[in-house]
N, C-alpha and C positions, 0 to 999 in steps of 0.2 A: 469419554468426551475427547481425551487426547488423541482416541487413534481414528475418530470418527474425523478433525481437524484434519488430522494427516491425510483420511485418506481425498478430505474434500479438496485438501491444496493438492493433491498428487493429479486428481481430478482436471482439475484443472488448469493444470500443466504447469505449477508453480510450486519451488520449495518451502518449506513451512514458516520460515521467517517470513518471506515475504507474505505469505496468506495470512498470515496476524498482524502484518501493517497493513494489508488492505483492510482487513476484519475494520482495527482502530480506525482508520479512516473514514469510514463509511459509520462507525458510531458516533466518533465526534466531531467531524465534517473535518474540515482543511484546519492542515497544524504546519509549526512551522517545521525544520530537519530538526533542531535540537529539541523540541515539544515530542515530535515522533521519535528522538531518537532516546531520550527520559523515558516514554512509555513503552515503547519497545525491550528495552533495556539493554541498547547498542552504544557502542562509542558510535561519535561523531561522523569518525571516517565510515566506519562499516553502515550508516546509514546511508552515507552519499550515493555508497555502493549499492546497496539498496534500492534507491530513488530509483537514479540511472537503468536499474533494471526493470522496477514498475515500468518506467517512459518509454525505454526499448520496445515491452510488452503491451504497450496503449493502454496499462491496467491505472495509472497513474498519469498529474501534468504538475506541472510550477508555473504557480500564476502568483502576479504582485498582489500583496497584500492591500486592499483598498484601505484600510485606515494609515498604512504608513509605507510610502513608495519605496523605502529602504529595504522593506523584509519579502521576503519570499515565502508562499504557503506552499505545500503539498495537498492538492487534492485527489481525490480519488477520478479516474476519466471515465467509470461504468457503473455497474450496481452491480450486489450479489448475483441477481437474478442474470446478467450478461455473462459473469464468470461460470455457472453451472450451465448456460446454455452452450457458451465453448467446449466445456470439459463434455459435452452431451457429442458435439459434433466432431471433438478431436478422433 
């Protein structure tokens, strides 16, 4: 199972951390950095790092939180199905 992950992040032009925070994203919809970065099992900074790289990649966005204007969620910007279609066309 492990190296079938591997080789779908490879696939798809992303390294494996980040292909298991998309994976979570897209399981439990928009979380916040320290929600994704708990489940991940990242410190805080290396999440940020993270983010920043989803958003580079259009694979991820940061959009406010509509229950509380304060907080920032992490959503996912595509589906599985976008990600395997790229890694198809890279």
């Amino acid at each position: 199972m492990v190296l079938n992950s591997l080789a779908a992040a490879e696939a798809a032009g992303l390294n494996a951390t980040d292909y298991h925070a998309l994976n979570l994203l897209d399981l439990t919809g928009p979380l916040t950095s320290g929600e994704l970065a708990v489940r991940a099992g990242l410190t805080t900074g290396a999440t940020t790092r993270l983010i920043d790289r989803l958003e580079r990649g259009g694979h991820a966005r940061r959009v406010p939180d509509p229950a509380d204007r304060r907080k920032v969620m992490v959503e996912s910007a595509g589906t599985p199905e976008g990600l395997i279609a790229a890694a198809r066309n890279a």
